[in-house]
Every structure is written in C-alpha cells, then in structure tokens.
N, C-alpha and C positions, 0 to 999 in steps of 0.2 A: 543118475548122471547129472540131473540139475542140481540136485544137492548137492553133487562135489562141488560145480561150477560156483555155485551159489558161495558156498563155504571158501574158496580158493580165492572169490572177488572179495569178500569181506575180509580175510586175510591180509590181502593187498591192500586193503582201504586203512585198516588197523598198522601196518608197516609202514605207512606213506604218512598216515597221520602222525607216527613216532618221531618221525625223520623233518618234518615239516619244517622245522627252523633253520635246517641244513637247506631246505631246497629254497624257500621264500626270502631267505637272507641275500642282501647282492653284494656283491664288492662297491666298497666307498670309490666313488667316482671323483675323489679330493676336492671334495665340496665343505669338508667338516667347518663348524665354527667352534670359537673358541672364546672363554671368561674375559681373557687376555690375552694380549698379542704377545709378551714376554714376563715369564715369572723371572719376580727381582726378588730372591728372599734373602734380603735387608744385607748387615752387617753381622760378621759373626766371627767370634776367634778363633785363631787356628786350634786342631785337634776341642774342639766345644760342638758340639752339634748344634743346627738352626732349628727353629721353631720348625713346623709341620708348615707345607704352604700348600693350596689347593689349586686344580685347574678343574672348569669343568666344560665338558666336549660335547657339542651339541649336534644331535644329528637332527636335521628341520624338513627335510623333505617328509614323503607320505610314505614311504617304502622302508622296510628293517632292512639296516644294512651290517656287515663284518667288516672289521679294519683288519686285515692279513696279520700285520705284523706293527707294534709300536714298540717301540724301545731307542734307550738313549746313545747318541751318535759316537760314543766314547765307549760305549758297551761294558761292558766288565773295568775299563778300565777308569771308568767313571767313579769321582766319590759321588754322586750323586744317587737317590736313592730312591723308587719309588712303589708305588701300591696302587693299582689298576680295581677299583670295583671288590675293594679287600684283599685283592694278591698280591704278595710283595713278591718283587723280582726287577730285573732290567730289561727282561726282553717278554713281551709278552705276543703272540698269536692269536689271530682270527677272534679277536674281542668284538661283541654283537653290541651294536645300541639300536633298540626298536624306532619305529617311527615316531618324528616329533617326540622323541626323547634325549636323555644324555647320560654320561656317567662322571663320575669323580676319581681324578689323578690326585694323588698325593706325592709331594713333593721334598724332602730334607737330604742334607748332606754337611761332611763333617770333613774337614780338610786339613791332613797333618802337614803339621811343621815343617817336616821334610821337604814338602812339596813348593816349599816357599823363598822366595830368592831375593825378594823384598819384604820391606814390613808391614808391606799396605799392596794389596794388588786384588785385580777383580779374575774371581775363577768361574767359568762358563761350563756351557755344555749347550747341547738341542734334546727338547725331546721331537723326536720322529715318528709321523704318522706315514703307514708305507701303506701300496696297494702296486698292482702289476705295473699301472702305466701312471701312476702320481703318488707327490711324495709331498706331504704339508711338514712345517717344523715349527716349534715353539722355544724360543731363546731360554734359559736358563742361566741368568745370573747371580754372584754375591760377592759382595766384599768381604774382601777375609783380612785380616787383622793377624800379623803375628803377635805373641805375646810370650811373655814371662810367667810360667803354673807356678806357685806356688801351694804345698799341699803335705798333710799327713802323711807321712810315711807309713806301710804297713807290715804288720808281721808275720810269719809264714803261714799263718791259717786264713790270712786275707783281713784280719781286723784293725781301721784305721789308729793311728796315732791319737793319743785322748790328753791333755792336762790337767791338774788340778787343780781348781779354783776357788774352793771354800771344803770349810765342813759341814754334814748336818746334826740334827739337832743329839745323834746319837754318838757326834766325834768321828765320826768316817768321813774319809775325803770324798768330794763331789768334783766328777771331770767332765768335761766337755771336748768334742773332735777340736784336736790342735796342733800347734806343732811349735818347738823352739827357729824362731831365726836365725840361721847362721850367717858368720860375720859377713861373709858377700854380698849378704841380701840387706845391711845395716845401712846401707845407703841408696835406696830407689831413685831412679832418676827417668828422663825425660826420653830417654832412648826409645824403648818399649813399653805399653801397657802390661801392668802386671794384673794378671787374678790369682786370687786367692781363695781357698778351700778350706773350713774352717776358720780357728782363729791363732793366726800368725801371733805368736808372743814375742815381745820384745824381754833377752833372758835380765834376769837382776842384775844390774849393775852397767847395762847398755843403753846404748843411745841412737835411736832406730831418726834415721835422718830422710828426709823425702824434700828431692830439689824440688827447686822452678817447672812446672811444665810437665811432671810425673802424674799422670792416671792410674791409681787403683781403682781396680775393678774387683768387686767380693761376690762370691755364692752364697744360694740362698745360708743361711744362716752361720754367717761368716764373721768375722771385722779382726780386730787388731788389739792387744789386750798388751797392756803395759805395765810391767811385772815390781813390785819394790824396789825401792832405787834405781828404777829403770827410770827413761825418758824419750818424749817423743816431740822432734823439732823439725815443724813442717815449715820449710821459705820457701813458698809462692813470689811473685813478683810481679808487678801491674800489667799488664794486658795492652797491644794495642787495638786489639780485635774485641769486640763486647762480644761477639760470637761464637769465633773460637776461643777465645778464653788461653790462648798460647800460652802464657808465664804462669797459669792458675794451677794449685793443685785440684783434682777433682776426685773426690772419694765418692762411688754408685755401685750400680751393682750389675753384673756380666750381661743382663740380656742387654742388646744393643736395637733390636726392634723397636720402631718408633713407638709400639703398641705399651711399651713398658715405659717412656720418657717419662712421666709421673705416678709410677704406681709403686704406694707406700709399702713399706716392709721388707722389699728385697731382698736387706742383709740384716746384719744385728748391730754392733756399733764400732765405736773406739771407745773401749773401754780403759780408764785410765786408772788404775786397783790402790786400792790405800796403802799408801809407803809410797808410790810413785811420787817422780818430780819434775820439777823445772822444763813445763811443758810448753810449747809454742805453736801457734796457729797464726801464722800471715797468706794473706792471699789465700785463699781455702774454700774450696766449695764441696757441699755434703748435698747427695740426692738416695733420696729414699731408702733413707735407714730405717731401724726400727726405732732406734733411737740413738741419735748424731753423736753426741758426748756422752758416757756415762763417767762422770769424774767422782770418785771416792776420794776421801781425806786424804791430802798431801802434805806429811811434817815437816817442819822444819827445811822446808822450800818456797821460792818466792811464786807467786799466783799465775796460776794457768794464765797464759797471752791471748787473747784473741784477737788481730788487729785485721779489719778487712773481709770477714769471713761470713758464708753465707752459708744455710739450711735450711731443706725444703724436705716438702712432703715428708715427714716422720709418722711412721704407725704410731709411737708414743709421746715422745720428745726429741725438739731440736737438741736442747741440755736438762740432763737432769743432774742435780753434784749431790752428793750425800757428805757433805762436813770439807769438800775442797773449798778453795779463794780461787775467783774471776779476775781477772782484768780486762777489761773486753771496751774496744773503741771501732766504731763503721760494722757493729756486727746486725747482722738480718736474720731472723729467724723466721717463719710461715711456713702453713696447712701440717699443721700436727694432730695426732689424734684426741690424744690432751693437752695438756699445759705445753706450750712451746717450748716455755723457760720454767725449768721448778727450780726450784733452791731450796735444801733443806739445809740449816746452819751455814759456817763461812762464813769470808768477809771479802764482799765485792765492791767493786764498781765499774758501772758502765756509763762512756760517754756517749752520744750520739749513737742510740741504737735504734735498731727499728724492730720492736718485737711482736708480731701479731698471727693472728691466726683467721683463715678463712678457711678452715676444714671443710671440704662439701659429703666426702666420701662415706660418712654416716653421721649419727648423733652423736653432739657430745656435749655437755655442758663445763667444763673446764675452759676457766680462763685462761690467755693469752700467758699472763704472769701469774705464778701460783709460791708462794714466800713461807717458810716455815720454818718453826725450832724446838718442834719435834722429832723426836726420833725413834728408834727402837727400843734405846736405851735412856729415854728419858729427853729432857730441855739438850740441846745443844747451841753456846754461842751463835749470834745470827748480827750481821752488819749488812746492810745494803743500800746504795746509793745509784743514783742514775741520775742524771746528767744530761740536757738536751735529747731528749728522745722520744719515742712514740708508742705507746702500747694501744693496741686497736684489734679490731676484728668483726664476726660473724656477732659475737653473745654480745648481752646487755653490760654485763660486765667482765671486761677483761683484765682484772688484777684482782687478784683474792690470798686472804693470808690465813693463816692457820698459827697462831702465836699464843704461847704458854706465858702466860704477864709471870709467872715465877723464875723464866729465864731471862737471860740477857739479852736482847732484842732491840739494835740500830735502822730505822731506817729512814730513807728522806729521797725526795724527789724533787728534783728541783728543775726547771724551765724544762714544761714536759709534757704530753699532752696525750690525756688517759681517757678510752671509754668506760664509761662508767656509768650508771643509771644508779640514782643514789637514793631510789623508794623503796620500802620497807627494808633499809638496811643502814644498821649504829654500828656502833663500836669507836675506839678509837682510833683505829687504825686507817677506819673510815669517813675519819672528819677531816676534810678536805679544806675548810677551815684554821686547823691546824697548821703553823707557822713550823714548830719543829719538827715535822712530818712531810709538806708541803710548802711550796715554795714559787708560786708564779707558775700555776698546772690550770689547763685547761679542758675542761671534761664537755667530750660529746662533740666536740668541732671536727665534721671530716676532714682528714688530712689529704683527702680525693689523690690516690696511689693511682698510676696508671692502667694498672692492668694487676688489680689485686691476686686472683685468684690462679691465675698463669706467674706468679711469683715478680710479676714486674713492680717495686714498690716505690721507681720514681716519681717526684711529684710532679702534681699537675700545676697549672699556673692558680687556680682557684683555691688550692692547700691553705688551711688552717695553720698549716705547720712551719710557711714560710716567715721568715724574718722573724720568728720568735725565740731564737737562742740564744743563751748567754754567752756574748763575743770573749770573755776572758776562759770559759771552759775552750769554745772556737780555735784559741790559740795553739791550746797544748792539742788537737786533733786539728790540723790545718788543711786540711783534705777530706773530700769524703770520699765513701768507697771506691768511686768511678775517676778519682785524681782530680776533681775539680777544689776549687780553692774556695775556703769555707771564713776565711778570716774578715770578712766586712759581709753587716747585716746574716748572719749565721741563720740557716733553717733548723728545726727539731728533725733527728732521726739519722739514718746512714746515709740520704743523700739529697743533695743540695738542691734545688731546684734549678734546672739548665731546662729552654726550652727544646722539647723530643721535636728532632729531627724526622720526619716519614721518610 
C-alpha cells in the first residue's frame, strides 16, 4: 500500500511538473513596456509592401506572465500584418514572456490602391495588448503614397515581359524584363509618382516626355531605355523650395525609408541606346542609380542637354557615354563607385560643372574624371572642353585619360581647378604646363564644398573656387544651379558662392 501511495505522489509530482507553465504564468496586469510608444513604418506606395518593422515587448517584473490575447484593432480587416515570436497571424492568444524578459513583434503591411481616396494620406491601425481587466495599445502608422505601376506584362504561364537589347557573340538576341510604353504613358507628369518595374522603353521613333515636378520611382533593377530614333525630353523647372525640390524632376528608386535615402544601386539607369536622339535634361535630379546616364552613340543628332542637373550616389557612374556628344552647363556629379564622369569618344562641353567624387561606401581608385578614345572597336574621335569648373574628391588624383596618340584626341581645360598630385606621373596629357591643354588651372587648392559627402557642394566662404572664372564663359551660363546670378566676378563649378543661411 505504501508503494501505491508512494507511486501515485510521484505521479502527481511528474503531472504538475508538465503543466507548470500553465500554473506559474499570471495574467499581465497591463504593466507591459514597450521599444516604442508608436510604430511609424515610414512611407510606402500604395499596393508595394513596407520594409519589416519591429516592436519589442518587455515584461520587467520578476514573475512569468501570459498576455490572453494580442491582436490588431482592425482585426481581419487590417492590411496590417504581423508575426508574434515566429507566428504570423492577426490575432494571437495567451502569448507567455518569462520573467525579466521580452519578445519580438514584427510588423509590415501593404495597402491597395483601392483603399485610397487621396494621393497622400496616413493609414493606421493599433496593435492591442488585452488581459481581463487592462487593455495597453501601440499606434501603428504609414504614409502611403498613391502611384502610377508601371510594369511587364505577363503571359499565361506567368512569365514576365522581356526585350531585346543586343546580340551575343553567337548572333542571338539578349533581352532583359521590359516592357514597351504606350502612348498614355509618353508624357509623365506631376500628378502622381510613378514606379516602375523593369525597363520602361521608349518604342522607335517616340518621344517619352517628363514635365516640371514628375518623380519616377524604379525597382530594383529597373530604368528607362531609349530605343533608335527615340527621344527622351525631361523640363524640370527652378524650385522655390531647395527642400522639396517642387518643379524638379527626380529620378530614385521606390524604397522611400529614410534607411535607403543614399544607398547606391537601387536601380539600373537611363539608358540612352545608339541611334537614339535629341535628348534633354533640365532641372533633373538622379539618386542612386547604378549608373545615372548610360549614353551610346547618337547620329546625326544634336548633343545630349544637360542644363541644371544633379547626380548622386552611383554604384558605377553618374555618366558614362560610349561615342555620344554632352552639352552640359550647372551640372553636379558626386559619390560614385568609379569614375563619376567617363567619356569614352564624342565631342563635349561643359561649362561650370562640378564633377567630384567622395565615395566612402568602399575602395576605389578611379578618378573623378576618367577621358578615353578607346574602344572596342579600336581609336574612336574624342573632343573635350570644360569650362569654369571643378574636378575634386577623396583620390590624389582626380582626372585620368586613357588616350591612343594614333587617334584623334581634343582636349583643353580652361579656368578650372583640378586635384591632382602630379608625382611620379608624365605624359602629355599631364603637363599642366601645357597652354594648348590647359589654360589658367589650379591643382590641389580646396574648393571647401560645404558638406561634401552628404552631396551639398556649395561653397564656402574660404573656396579656392571663388572669383576665378572666366566672366565671358559667365555670360553664356548666367545663373548657377540654385538661380543666383553668376555674371560679375564668376566662381569655378555649378555654384556661386552666396553665403549659407542656418
């Protein structure tokens, strides 16, 4: 008989001890704390999903407690989305956090078009922490953003829309996800942001037009590709806002999180294909392409525009052109992974630029400005002129050429002011010296940018750069980027020295 007794206590010791987190857990007494008082996840476009956002819930007392029930006040009817401790659901039950411990909410949601009745509005929700007699909540906000998709169409086995963009070396076509633009979409404007999915082509023989004050936005490896005898004519228009940038066009790429505001690569470029023409860029800003311009050989057309236009943070290049013509006045280039500016062939000029590179995001040794008239196919024509402007950066030297003396090869700089570090390195190209090359150029003088590496390249009062420009180039660009008036005592580069206001 003691042995049963014996056997039937151990039993019960064994059952008690299974059950023990059921019995030693208490109900939350709505004491919880929390990471944050409200998840804000950020800005996002309609029907796009938000990045993942986290909360984390702290239980601080000395006792393991259960929260009955958590889930969001919208219920089911919530786009909001979440995952409890690895469980995805909306409504979750008697979730345990032990003592002086916590767990991890996870957070995103994706809010269609439908649901939107303006083009900008903020969509909510709570999340709810419940128990019998207390109830805690945590706000849940985002801006959502209506917009304009643009996207490959696909076909009935689900496989996107693709174009063809070259051959290889065996004569087969090579395509990339794309999609032709149809006429509705040949004129973007200011109304809505558009994204874009893949690469939007503009078809032969069109002319893809982008007003005052229109934002494209591209997915990861996206941009805009400009087809033979196509054309692409962007009119920005001056700003009164240096902030918001009202009249500007801005080409970037969808994620809208501040986490992404300078992170290179996002999308692929504006690609502008050989046979293309009569292109135009005013008022224009480019954030984190892979690379901002890719310009191929354009015949028998007058030279790419660039008036005003800014690019930043490039994985490759702000511009690279393989055999097109520049014209470029107030243009800014900065933090690319390599050459900011290449030029291989063409025949350029720029007035008042500011080309420089303060790459911090890895190594690189590529100059700022990088010149060549090589090609694949051997020497190709090369002309290039600049004009009051600024070549600077992180390297020792920021202009480097690659010149075949068997082709034909223009260049000259004239009231300019280039880093350069000019030990252990000849050549002719490098003789600074040189009258029909150079021209009133100053090497190594800081041009003290305000805030180089956050892309601000105003000058400061102490700039090398100030009052040394040629006032009759001055004339024909009487303005620098920001509209201030450049025509008495002229500075080097896209802009004038005005002193910054705090």
């Amino acid at each position: 008989m003691k042995k049963l007794t014996g056997f039937i206590i151990f039993l019960m010791l064994v059952l008690w001890s299974s059950c023990r987190s059921d019995f030693e857990s208490t109900e939350t007494t709505g004491n919880l704390d929390f990471s944050r008082d409200t998840v804000f996840l950020d800005t996002v476009f309609s029907n796009l999903s938000t990045a993942t956002y986290s909360l984390k819930v702290y239980n601080r007392s000395g006792d393991d407690i259960y929260i009955p029930e958590i889930s969001l006040e919208n219920r089911t009817d919530s786009y909001y989305r979440l995952n409890v401790d690895g469980l995805p659901g909306t409504n979750f039950e008697n979730v345990e956090i032990l003592a002086r411990d916590s767990i991890y909410i996870f957070i995103e949601t994706t809010v269609p078009s439908k649901s939107l009745e303006e083009t900008e509005f903020l969509y909510t929700d709570k999340l709810q922490f419940k128990s019998r007699l207390h109830l805690q909540e945590v706000p849940l906000v985002t801006l959502v953003k209506d917009a304009i998709l643009l996207y490959p169409k696909k076909d009935e086995g689900g496989i996107p829309e693709k174009i063809p963009i070259d051959t290889n070396r065996d004569g087969e076509p090579e395509f990339i996800s794309g999609f032709y633009l149809e006429e509705e979409h040949l004129q973007l404007t200011r109304t809505k942001p558009y994204v874009i999915y893949g690469y939007a082509v503009v078809p032969e023989g069109k002319i893809l037009s982008i007003n005052a004050g229109a934002r494209i936005h591209f997915h990861a490896d996206s941009g805009i590709l400009v087809s033979e005898n196509a054309s692409i004519r962007v009119k920005g228009e001056p700003s009164t806002d240096p902030n918001i940038m009202e009249n500007q066009v801005i080409f970037k790429g969808d994620r809208l999180q501040s986490l992404y505001r300078n992170i290179p690569g996002q999308w692929g470029a504006i690609w502008l294909q050989k046979g293309s023409k009569n292109h135009l860029f005013e008022h224009v800003t480019f954030r984190n392409a892979s690379l901002g311009i890719l310009a191929e050989e354009t015949l028998d057309s007058p030279p790419i525009q660039l008036k005003n236009v800014e690019i930043y943070n490039s994985a490759v290049s702000g511009i690279r052109t393989e055999g097109a013509d520049i014209l470029a006045e107030n243009l800014v280039i900065n933090n690319s992974g390599q050459a900011s500016l290449y030029l291989n062939g063409g025949n350029h000029h720029f007035k008042h630029v500011s080309i420089v590179n303060y790459w911090s995001q890895s190594f690189t040794v590529a100059p700022a400005v990088f010149i060549s008239n090589i090609s694949k196919e051997g020497t190709v024509p090369l002309e290039v002129k600049f004009y009051n402007s600024i070549i600077f950066g992180n390297e020792n030297r920021e202009l480097g050429f690659e010149i075949d003396e068997n082709g034909p090869a223009e260049i000259f700089f004239s009231h300019s002011l280039i880093k350069f570090s000019q030990e252990e390195v000849s050549g002719e190209w490098y003789d600074f010296s040189n009258s029909e090359i150079y021209n009133n150029i100053w090497l190594d003088e800081d041009p003290f940018f305000s805030a180089p590496k956050e892309n601000d390249l105003r000058l400061l009062e102490n700039s090398a750069a100030i009052d040394k420009g040629d006032p009759n180039v001055a004339q024909l660009v009487p303005q620098d980027i920001l509209g201030n008036d450049r025509t008495q005592n002229p500075d080097l580069g896209a802009y004038e020295f005005v002193e910054i206001q705090e």
